[in-house]
C-alpha positions in Angstrom: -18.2 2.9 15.2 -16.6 -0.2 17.0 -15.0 -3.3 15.5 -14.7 -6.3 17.6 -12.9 -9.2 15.4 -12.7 -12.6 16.2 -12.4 -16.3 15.0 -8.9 -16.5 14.9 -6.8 -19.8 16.5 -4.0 -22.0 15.7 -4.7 -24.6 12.3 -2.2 -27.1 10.4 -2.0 -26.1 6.6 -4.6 -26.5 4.5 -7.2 -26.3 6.9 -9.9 -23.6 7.0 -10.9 -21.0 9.8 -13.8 -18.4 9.6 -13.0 -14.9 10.8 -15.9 -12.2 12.1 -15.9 -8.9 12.5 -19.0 -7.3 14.4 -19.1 -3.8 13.9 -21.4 -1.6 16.6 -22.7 2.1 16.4 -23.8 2.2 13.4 -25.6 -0.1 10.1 -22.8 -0.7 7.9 -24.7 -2.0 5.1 -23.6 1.5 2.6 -19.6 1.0 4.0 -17.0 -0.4 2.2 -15.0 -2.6 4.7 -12.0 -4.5 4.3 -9.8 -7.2 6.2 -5.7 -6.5 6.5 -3.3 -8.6 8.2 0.1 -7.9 9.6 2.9 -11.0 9.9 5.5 -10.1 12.4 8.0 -7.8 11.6 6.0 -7.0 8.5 4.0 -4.0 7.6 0.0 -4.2 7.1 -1.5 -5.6 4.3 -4.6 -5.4 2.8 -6.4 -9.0 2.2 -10.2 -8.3 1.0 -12.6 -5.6 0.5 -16.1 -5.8 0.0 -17.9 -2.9 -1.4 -21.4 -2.0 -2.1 -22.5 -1.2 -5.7 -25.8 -0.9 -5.8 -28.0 -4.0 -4.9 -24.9 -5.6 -5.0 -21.6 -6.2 -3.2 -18.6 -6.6 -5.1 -15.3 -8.0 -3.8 -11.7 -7.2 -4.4 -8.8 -10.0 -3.0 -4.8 -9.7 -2.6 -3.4 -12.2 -5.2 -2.1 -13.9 -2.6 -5.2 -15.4 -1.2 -7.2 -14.9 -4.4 -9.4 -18.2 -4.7 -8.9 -19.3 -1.0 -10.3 -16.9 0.8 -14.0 -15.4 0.9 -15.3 -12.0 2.2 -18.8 -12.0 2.8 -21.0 -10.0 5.2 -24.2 -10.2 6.7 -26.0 -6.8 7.3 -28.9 -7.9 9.5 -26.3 -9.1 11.8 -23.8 -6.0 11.2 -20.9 -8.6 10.6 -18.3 -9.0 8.2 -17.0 -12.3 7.7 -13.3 -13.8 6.0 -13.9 -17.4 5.0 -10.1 -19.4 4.6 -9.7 -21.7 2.9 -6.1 -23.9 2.2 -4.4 -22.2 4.9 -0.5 -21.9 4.7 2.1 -21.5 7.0 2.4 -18.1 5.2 -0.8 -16.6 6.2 0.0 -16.9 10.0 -0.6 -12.6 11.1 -3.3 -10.7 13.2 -6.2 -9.9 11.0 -7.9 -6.9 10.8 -10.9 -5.7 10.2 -11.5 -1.8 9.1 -14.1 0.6 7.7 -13.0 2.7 4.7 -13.2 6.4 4.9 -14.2 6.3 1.4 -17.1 4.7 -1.1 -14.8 3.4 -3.4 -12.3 2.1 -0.8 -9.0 0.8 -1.3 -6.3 -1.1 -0.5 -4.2 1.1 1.8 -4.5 1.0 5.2 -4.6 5.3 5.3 -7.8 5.2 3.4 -9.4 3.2 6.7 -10.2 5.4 10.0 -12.3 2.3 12.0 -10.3 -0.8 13.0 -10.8 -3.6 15.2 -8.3 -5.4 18.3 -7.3 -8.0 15.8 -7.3 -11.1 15.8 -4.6 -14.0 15.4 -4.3 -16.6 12.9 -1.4 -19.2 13.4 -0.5 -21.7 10.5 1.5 -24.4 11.5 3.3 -26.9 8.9 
């Protein structure tokens, strides 16, 4: 499986940017995927999971972007997606997308064995 994130850039605060994440080498409709993000000099942290149950997908945020930003996915086009919304200086880090090792999935970054390159998202005040 290959990850190849993208959609990251330099904003002002409270704008919005839309992150992708294609994944390759396999249908990923059945796996539980997740964005982190890691700030400088910070460790990685988890941001959004989406996870199938059943027909359905459900969702799972960080309370700190809990009602800003979206995770979404499209499984025709094997691409998850991280809508943001209200940006703040505070969310500047590389984001990350990864696949979960597990069904249920999680929010530690041990329980993910697929990630992808990264990609950067700068806040500026």
């Amino acid at each position: 499986v290959q990850l190849q994130a993208s959609g990251g850039g330099l904003v002002q605060a409270g704008d919005s940017l839309r992150l992708s994440c294609v994944a390759s080498g396999r249908t990923f409709s059945s796996d539980t995927m997740s964005w982190f993000r890691q700030a400088p000099g910070k460790e990685r942290e988890f941001v959004a999971r989406s996870r199938r149950s059943g027909a359905i997908y459900t969702t799972y945020y960080a309370e700190s972007v809990k009602g800003r930003f979206t995770i979404s996915r499209d499984n025709g086009k094997n691409t998850l997606y991280l809508q943001m919304n209200s940006l703040k200086p505070e969310d500047t880090a590389v984001y990350y997308c990864a696949k979960s090792k597990y069904s249920m999935g999680s929010s530690g970054p041990s329980d993910y064995h697929y990630w992808g390159q990264g990609t950067l998202v700068t806040v500026s005040s």
